[in-house]
LUMLUMTOR-764054 format. One record per residue (C-alpha): residue number from 1; residue in three letters; x, y, z. Coordinates in pm, whole numbers. Layout:
% residues N
   n res      u      v      w
 NUM Ala      X      Y      Z
...
***
This chain:
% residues 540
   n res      u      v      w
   1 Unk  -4739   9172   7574
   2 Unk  -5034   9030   7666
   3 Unk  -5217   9116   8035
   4 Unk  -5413   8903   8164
   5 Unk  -5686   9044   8382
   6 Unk  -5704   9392   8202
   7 Unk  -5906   9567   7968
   8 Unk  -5744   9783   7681
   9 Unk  -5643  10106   7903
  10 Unk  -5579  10209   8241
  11 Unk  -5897  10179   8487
  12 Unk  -5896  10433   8804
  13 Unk  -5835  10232   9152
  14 Unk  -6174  10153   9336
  15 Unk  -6116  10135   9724
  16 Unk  -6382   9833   9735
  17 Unk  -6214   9623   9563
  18 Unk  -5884   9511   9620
  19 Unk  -5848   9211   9361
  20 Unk  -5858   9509   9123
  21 Unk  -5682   9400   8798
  22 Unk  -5653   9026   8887
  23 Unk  -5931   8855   8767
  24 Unk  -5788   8543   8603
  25 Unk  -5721   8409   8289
  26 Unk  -6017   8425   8106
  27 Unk  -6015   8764   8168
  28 Unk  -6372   8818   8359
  29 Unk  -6346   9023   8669
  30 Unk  -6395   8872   8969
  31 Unk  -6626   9056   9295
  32 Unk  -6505   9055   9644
  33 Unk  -6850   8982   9701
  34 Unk  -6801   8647   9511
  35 Unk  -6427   8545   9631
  36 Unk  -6256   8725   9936
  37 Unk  -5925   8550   9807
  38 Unk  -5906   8395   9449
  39 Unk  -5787   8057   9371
  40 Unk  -5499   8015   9100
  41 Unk  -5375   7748   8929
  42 Unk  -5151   7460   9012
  43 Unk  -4804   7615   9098
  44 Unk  -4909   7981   9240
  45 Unk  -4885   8161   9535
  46 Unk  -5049   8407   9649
  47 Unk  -4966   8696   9913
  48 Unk  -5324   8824  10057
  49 Unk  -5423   9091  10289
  50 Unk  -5791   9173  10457
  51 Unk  -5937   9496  10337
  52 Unk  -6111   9476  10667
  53 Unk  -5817   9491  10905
  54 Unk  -5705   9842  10672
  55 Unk  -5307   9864  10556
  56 Unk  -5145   9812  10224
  57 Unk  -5147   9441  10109
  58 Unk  -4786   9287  10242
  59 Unk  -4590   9230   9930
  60 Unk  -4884   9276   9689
  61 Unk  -5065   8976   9581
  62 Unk  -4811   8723   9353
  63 Unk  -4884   8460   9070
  64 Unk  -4663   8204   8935
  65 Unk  -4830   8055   8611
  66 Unk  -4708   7767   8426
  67 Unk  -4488   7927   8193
  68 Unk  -4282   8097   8518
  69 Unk  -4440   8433   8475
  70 Unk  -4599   8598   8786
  71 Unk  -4835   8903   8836
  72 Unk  -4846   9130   9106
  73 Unk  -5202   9312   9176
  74 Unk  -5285   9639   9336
  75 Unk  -5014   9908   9240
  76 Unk  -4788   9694   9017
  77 Unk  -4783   9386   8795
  78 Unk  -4476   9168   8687
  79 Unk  -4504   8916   8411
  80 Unk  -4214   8636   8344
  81 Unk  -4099   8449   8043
  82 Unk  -4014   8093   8085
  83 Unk  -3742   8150   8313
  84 Unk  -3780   8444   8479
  85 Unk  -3952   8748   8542
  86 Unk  -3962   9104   8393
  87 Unk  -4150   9403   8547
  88 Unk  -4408   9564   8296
  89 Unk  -4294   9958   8314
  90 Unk  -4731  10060   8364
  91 Unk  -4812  10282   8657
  92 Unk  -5217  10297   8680
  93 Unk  -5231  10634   8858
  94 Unk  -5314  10630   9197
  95 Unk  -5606  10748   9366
  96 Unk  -5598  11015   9599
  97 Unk  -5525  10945   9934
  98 Unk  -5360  10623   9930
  99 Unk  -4991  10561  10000
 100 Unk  -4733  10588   9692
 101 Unk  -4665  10284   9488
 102 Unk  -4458  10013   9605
 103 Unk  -4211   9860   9428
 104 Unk  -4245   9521   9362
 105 Unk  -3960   9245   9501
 106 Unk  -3833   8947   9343
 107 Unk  -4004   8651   9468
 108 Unk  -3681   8557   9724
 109 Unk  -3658   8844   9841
 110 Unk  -4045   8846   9906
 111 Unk  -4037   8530  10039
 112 Unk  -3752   8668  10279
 113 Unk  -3925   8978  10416
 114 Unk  -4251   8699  10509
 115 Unk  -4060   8512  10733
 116 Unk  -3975   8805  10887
 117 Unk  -4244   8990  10927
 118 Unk  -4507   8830  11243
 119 Unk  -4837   8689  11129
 120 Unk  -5131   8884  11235
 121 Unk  -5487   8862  11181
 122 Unk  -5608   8836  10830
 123 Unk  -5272   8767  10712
 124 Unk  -5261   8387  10569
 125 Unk  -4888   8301  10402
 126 Unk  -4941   7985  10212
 127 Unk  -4558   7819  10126
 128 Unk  -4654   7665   9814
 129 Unk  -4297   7670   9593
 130 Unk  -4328   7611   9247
 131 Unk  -4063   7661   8970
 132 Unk  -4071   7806   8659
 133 Unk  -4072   7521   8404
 134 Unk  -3705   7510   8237
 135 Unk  -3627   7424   7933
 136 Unk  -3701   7099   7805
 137 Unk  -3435   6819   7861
 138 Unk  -3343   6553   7595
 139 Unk  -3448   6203   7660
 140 Unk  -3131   6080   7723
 141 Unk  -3083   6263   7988
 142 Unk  -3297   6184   8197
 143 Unk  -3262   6402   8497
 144 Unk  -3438   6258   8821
 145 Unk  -3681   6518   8976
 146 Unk  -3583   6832   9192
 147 Unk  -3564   6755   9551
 148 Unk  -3434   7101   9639
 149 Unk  -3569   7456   9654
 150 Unk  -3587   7606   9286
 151 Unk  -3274   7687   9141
 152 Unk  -3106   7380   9287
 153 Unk  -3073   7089   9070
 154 Unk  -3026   6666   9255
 155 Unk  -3006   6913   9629
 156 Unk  -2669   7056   9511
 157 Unk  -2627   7459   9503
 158 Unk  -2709   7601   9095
 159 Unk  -2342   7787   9208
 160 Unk  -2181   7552   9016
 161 Unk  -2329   7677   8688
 162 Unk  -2352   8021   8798
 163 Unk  -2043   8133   9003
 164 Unk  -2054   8323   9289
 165 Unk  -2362   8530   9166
 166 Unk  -2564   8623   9452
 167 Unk  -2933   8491   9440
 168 Unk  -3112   8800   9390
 169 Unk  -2893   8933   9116
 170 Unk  -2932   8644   8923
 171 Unk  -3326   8703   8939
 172 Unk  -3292   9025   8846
 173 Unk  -3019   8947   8579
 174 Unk  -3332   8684   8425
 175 Unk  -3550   8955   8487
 176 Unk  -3330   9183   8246
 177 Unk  -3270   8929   8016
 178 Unk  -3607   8789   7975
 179 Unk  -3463   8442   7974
 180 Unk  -3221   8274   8231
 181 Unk  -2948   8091   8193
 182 Unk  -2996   7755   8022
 183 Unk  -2865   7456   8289
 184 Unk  -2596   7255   8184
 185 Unk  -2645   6912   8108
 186 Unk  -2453   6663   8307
 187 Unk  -2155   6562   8082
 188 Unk  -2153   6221   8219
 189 Unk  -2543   6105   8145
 190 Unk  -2440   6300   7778
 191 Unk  -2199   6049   7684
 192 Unk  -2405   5791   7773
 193 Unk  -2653   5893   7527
 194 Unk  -2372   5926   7270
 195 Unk  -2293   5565   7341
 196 Unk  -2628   5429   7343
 197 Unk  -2707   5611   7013
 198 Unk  -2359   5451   6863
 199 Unk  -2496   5105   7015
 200 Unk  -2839   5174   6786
 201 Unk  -2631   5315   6496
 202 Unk  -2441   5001   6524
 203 Unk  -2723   4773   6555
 204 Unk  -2930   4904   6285
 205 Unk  -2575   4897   6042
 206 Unk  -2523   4562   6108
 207 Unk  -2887   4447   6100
 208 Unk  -2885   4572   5762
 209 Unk  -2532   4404   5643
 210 Unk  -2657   4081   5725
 211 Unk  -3020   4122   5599
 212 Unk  -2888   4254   5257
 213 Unk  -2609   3926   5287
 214 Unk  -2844   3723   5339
 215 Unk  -3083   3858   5091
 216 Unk  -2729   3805   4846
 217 Unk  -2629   3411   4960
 218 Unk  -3032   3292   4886
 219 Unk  -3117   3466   4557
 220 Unk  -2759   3535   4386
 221 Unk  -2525   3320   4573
 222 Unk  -2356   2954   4587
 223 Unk  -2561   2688   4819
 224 Unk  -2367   2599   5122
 225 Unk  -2251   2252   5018
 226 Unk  -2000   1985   5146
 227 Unk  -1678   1851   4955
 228 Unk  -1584   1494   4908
 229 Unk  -1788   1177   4902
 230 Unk  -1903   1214   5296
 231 Unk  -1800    927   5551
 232 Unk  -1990    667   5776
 233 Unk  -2375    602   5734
 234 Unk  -2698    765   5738
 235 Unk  -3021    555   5638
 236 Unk  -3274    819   5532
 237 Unk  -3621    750   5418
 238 Unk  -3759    982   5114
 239 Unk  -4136    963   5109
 240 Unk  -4389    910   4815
 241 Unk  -4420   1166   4623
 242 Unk  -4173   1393   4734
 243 Unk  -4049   1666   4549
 244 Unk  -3683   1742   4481
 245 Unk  -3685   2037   4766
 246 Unk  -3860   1797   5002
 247 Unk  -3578   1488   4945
 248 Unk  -3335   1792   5018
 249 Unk  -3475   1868   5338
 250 Unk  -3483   1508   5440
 251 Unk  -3121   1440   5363
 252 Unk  -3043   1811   5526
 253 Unk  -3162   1684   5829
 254 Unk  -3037   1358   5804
 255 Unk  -2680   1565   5791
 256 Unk  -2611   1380   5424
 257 Unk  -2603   1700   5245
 258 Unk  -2511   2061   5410
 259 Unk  -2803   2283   5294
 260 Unk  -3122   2204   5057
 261 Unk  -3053   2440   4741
 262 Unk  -2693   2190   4724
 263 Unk  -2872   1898   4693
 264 Unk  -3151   2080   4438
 265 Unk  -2881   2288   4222
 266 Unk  -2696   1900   4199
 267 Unk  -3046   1727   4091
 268 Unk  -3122   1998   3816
 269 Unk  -2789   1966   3657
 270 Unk  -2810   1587   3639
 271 Unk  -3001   1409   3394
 272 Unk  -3104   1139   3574
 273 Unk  -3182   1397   3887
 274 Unk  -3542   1391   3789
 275 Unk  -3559   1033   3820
 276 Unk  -3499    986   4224
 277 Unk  -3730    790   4298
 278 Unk  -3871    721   4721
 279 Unk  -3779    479   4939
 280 Unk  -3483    358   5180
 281 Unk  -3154    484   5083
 282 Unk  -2813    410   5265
 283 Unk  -2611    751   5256
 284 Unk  -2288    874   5411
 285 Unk  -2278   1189   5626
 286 Unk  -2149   1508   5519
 287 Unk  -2150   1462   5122
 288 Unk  -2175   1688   4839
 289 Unk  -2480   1786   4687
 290 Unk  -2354   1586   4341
 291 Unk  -2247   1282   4511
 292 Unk  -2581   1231   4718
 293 Unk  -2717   1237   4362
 294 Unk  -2544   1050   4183
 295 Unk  -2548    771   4481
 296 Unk  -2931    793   4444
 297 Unk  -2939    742   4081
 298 Unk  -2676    456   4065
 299 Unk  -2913    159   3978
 300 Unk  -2615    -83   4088
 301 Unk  -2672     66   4453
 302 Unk  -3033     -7   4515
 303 Unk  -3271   -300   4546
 304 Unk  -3671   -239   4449
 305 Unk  -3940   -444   4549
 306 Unk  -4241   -437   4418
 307 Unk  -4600   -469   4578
 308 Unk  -4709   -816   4691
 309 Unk  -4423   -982   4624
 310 Unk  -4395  -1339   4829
 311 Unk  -4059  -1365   5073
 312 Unk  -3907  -1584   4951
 313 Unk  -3885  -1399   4590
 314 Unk  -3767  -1156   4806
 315 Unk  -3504  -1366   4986
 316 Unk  -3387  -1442   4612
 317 Unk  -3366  -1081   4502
 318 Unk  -3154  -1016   4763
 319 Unk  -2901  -1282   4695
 320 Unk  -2883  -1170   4301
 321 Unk  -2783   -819   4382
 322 Unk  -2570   -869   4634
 323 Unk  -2399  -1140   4453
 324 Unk  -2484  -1420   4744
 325 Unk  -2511  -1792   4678
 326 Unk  -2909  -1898   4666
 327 Unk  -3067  -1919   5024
 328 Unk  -2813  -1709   5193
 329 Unk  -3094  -1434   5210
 330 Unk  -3328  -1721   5360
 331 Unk  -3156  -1873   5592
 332 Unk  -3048  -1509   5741
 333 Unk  -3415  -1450   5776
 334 Unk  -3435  -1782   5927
 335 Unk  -3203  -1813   6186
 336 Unk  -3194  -1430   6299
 337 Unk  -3557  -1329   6278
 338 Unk  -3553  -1241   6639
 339 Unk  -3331   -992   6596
 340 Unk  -3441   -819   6291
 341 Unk  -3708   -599   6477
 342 Unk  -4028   -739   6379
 343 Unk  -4371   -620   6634
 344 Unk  -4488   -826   6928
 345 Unk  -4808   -947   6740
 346 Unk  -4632  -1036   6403
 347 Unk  -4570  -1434   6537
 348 Unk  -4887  -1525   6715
 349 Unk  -4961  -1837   6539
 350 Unk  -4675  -2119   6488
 351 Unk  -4854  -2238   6215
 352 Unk  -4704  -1944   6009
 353 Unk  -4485  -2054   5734
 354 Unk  -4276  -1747   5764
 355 Unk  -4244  -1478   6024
 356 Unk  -4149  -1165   5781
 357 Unk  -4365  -1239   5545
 358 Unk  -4566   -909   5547
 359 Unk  -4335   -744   5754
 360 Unk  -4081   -696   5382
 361 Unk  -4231   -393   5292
 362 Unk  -4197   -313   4915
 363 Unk  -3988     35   4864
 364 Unk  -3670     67   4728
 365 Unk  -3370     37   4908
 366 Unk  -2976     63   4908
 367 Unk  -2780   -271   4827
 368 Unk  -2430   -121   4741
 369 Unk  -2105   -380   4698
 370 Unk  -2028   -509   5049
 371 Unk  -2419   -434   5227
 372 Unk  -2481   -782   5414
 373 Unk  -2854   -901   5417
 374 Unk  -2936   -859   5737
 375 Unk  -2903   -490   5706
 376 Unk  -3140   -474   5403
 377 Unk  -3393   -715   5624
 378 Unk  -3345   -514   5905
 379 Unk  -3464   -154   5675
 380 Unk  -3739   -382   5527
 381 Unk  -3897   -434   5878
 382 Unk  -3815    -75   5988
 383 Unk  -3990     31   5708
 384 Unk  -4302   -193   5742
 385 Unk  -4317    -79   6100
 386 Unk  -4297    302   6057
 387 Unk  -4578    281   5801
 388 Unk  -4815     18   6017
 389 Unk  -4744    283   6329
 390 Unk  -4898    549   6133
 391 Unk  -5274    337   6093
 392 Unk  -5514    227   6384
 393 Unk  -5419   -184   6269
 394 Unk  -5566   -267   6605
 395 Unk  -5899    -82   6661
 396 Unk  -5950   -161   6278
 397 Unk  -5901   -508   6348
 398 Unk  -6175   -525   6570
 399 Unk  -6416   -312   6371
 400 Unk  -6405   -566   6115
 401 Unk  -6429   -850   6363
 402 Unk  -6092   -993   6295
 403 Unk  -5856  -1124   6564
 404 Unk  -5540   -896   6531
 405 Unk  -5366   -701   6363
 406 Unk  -5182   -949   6213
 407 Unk  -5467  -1094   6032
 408 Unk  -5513   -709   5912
 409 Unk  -5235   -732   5699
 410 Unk  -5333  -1098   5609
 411 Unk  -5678   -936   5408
 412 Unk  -5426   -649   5276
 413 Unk  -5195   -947   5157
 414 Unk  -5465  -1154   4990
 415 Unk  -5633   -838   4824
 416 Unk  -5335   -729   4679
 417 Unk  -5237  -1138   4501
 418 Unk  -5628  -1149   4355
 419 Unk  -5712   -785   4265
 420 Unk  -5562   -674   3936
 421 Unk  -5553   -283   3961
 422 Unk  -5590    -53   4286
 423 Unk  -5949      5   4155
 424 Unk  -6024   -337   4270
 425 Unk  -5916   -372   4612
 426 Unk  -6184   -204   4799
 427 Unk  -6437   -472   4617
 428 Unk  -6212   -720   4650
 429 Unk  -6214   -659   5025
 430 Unk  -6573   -657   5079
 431 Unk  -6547  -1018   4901
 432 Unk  -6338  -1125   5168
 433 Unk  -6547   -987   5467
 434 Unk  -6881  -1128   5299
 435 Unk  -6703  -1485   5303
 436 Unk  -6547  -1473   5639
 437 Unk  -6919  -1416   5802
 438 Unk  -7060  -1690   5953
 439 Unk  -7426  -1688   5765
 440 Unk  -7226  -1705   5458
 441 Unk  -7377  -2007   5288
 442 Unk  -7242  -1922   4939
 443 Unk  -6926  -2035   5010
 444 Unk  -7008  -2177   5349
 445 Unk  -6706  -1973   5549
 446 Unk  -6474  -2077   5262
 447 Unk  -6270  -1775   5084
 448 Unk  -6225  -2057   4825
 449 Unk  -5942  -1808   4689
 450 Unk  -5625  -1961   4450
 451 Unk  -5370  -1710   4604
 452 Unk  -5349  -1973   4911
 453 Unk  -5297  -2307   4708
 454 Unk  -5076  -2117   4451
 455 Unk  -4838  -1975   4783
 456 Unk  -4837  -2306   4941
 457 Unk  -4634  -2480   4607
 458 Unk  -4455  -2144   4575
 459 Unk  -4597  -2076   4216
 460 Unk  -4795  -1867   4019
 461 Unk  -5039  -2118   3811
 462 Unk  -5450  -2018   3673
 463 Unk  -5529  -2356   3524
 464 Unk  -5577  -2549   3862
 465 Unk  -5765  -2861   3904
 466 Unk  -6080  -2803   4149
 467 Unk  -6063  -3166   4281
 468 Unk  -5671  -3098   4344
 469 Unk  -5725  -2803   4479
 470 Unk  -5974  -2933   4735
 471 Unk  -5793  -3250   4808
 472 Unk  -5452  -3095   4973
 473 Unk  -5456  -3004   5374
 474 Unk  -5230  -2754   5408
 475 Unk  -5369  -2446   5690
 476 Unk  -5310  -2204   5395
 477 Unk  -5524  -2369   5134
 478 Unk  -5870  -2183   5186
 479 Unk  -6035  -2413   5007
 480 Unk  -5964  -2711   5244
 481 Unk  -5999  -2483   5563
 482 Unk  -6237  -2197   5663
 483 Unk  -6170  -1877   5777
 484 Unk  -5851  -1702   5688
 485 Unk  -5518  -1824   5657
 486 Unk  -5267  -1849   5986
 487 Unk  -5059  -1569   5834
 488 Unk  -4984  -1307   5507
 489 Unk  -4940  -1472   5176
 490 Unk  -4730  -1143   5033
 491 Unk  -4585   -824   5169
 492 Unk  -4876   -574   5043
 493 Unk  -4844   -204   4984
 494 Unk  -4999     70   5142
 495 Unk  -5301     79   4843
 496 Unk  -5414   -303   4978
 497 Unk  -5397   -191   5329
 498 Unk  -5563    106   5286
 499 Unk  -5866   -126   5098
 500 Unk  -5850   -382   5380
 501 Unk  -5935   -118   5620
 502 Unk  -6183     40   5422
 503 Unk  -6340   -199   5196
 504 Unk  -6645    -72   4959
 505 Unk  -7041   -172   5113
 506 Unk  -7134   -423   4912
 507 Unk  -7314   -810   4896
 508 Unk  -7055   -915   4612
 509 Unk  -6954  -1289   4709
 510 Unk  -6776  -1380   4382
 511 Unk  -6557  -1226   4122
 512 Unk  -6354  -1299   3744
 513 Unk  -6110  -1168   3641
 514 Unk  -6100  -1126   3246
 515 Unk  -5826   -942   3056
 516 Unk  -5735   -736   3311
 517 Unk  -6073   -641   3418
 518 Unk  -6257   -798   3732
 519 Unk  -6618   -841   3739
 520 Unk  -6796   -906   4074
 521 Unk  -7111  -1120   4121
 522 Unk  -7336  -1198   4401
 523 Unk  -7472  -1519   4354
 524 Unk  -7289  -1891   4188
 525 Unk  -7554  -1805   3941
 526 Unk  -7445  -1517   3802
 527 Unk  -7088  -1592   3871
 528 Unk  -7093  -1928   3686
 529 Unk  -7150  -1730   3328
 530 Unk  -6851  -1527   3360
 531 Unk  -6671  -1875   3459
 532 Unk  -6760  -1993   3139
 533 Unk  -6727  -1694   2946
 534 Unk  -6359  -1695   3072
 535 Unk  -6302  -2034   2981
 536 Unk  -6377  -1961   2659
 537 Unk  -6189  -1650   2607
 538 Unk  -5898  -1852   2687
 539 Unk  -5931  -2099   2433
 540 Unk  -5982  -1834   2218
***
């Protein structure tokens, strides 16, 4: 056993110095000379008398240290274990002439005799209690602090735990023992620890289950897929370019299908799965993955329109596939234009021949047995909306120094009748914009183009007669009238809109267009050899 304080050996009393034997934990000896009363650590008390005033020191001088031992200077020393105290069997012999040794007392009883015993001079009690630490308590117990004197645990007698036991036996019974009794552990805050470690158990156990279910279902098991051919209708609009996964997630959310890897699994094990193309479809809700594909590969059950295509081709179109007499289509459009959605600036000009055109945008869409025309008009002008929402058609407008909008989408519609590929339109554009300027004196404000005369007689013609061309007054024919025309001449795709928007810096004021390939010019000089170098390719 260690002793703190002491050398190896017993030392001979000195009369001077009382702290004899306590001089702390590091084991250097203090002087009176230095401390008249030494200080001890958190926890201690300490039982001091005044050499001065003569006597024996009243119940020696006590530590309590951290650990619940305690040490006892002058004649005696006691040192504890972590719960109680044991008495080290050392007698230092006593000098001559001083009073026999005195036993040591527990610290109650110690504490006892004090209060009994009247204060006089140079004697300075200091009731500082501190327990011995006990031993340490599970988390889930989680005991509030001692209110009580030590030995009493939430200001209820230790009796319970300890009987009838008188308080100085069970000291001295720790003493013996070198270790006290352990507490019990309240029964009640045990089982809720049991039950809030079953709680975890149970949460981590079934966290796991469904992670490794989960885990299962996507990699190794069956999509989640309807049965049956769905009921009602869902109009669902599959993006360009979209892969298979994508067109899944769109008809997910559109509630046609029941989960993406249905629709997918149903795609890869058709052969024509590969070959769903975008646009407008007419679904039903709740459908199996197989019949959402094969209702999206059933040519019979669409209608595609192409790029640039006039209205009224695509009045006809209508009426073919949907087995309608010719006009029905038209004279829908006609009489119920008002009520097939169209924008607030699409009919600013009554000189407009036709108030969709433009507003048909090409895509493909459903025209099953029984759809009426109305509804395909109606996804045609839902679908020319949604994509004109998504560009700046008004601040565009007037960066170019156009009017509106509308006359926008009358560029996009004339780019996209006299440009032969998409590598043309941006040129193309730029042609238009040169023309339309008033210190044009090439064409002087004219666009001079053959789209216009060719949509006014509803045909598609190359040999035209210049003087017949010129001769008819019609507010479409840009060679009789300046400027652009009132509205669209076609129902142009996203390419020719993107091109009237953006058209390529250029001075270009005239173009050709020979075997597919369009040349563009910037004076009548230059433009007047390809004119004749077409001519005679032609005859050729």
């Amino acid at each position: 056993m260690t002793e703190y304080g002491r050398g190896s050996g017993s030392q001979p009393w000195h009369p001077d110095d009382p702290l004899y034997g306590d001089q702390g934990y590091s084991g250097q000896q203090q002087h009176p000379q230095q401390s008249q009363q030494p200080q001890y650590g958190h926890g201690q008390q300490q039982y001091g008398w005044d050499p001065s005033q003569g006597g024996q020191p009243q119940g020696g001088q006590q530590q309590y240290g951290q650990q619940g031992g305690g040490a006892y200077g002058g004649q005696g020393e006691y040192y504890g274990g972590p719960d109680g105290y044991q008495q080290q069997p050392q007698h230092p012999q006593q000098p001559h002439g001083q009073q026999g040794h005195q036993q040591p007392q527990p610290p109650q009883q110690q504490a006892h005799q004090t209060q009994q015993q009247p204060q006089h001079q140079g004697y300075q009690p200091q009731q500082e209690w501190s327990e011995p630490d006990e031993e340490k308590i599970s988390l889930f117990d989680d005991l509030p602090p001692t209110t009580g004197r030590p030995g009493e645990r939430d200001g209820e007698a230790a009796a319970e735990d300890e009987d009838d036991e008188p308080r100085e036996e069970r000291s001295r019974s720790r003493d013996r023992r070198g270790k006290g009794k352990k507490p019990k552990k309240n029964k009640r805050r045990s089982g809720t620890a049991c039950l809030v470690v079953a709680v975890v158990l149970l949460g981590v156990v079934g966290g796991g289950g469904y992670l490794a279910y989960d885990y299962w279902q996507t990699h190794f098991g069956a999509a989640p897929d309807f049965a049956g051919e769905g009921t009602g209708e869902a109009r669902v609009e599959i993006p360009k370019d979209s892969s298979l996964t994508k067109m899944g997630q769109v008809l997910q959310q559109a509630g046609v299908v029941k989960s993406v890897g249905a629709f997918t699994e149903a795609a890869g094990k058709s052969p024509k799965g590969k070959a769903i193309q975008a646009g407008t479809y007419t679904l039903r809700k709740g459908m199996s993955g197989a019949a959402a594909v094969e209702m999206m590969t059933n040519a019979a059950n669409f209608l595609t329109i192409a790029e640039g295509r006039r209205a009224v081709q695509i009045y006809g179109a209508i009426d073919e596939k949907l087995g309608l007499t010719a006009g029905t289509t038209q004279d829908v459009a006609k009489n119920q234009v008002k009520n097939l959605g169209l924008p607030e600036w699409a009919n600013t000009d009554p000189k407009i021949k036709d108030p969709l055109e433009g507003f048909l945008y090409p895509s493909q869409y459903s025209a099953g047995k029984g759809t009426k025309p109305e509804t395909i008009l109606k996804q045609m002008v839902a679908r020319a909306k949604e994509n004109y929402a998504k560009q700046d058609l008004e601040g565009k407008a007037r960066e170019l120094g156009l009017k509106s909008p509308l006359q926008l989408i009358t560029v996009a519609s004339l780019v996209n009748a006299e440009g032969m590929t998409h590598d043309d339109f941006r040129k193309m554009s730029r042609v238009i914009y040169n023309r339309l300027k008033p210190t044009n004196i090439e064409t002087n404000g004219k666009l001079e183009f053959d789209s216009t005369y060719n949509y006014v007689k509803n045909q598609s013609k190359l040999d035209l007669s210049p003087k017949q061309i010129r001769a008819l007054d019609h507010p479409y024919n840009t060679y009789f009238y300046k400027g652009l025309p009132p509205g669209p001449i076609g129902n142009p795709g996203e390419p020719a809109l993107k091109a009237a928007m953006d058209p390529e810096p250029g001075d270009w004021y005239y173009f050709v267009s020979i075997k597919e390939k369009t040349t563009f010019t910037k004076n009548l000089q230059e433009h007047q050899k390809l004119v004749d170098e077409f001519n005679k390719s032609r005859k050729s």
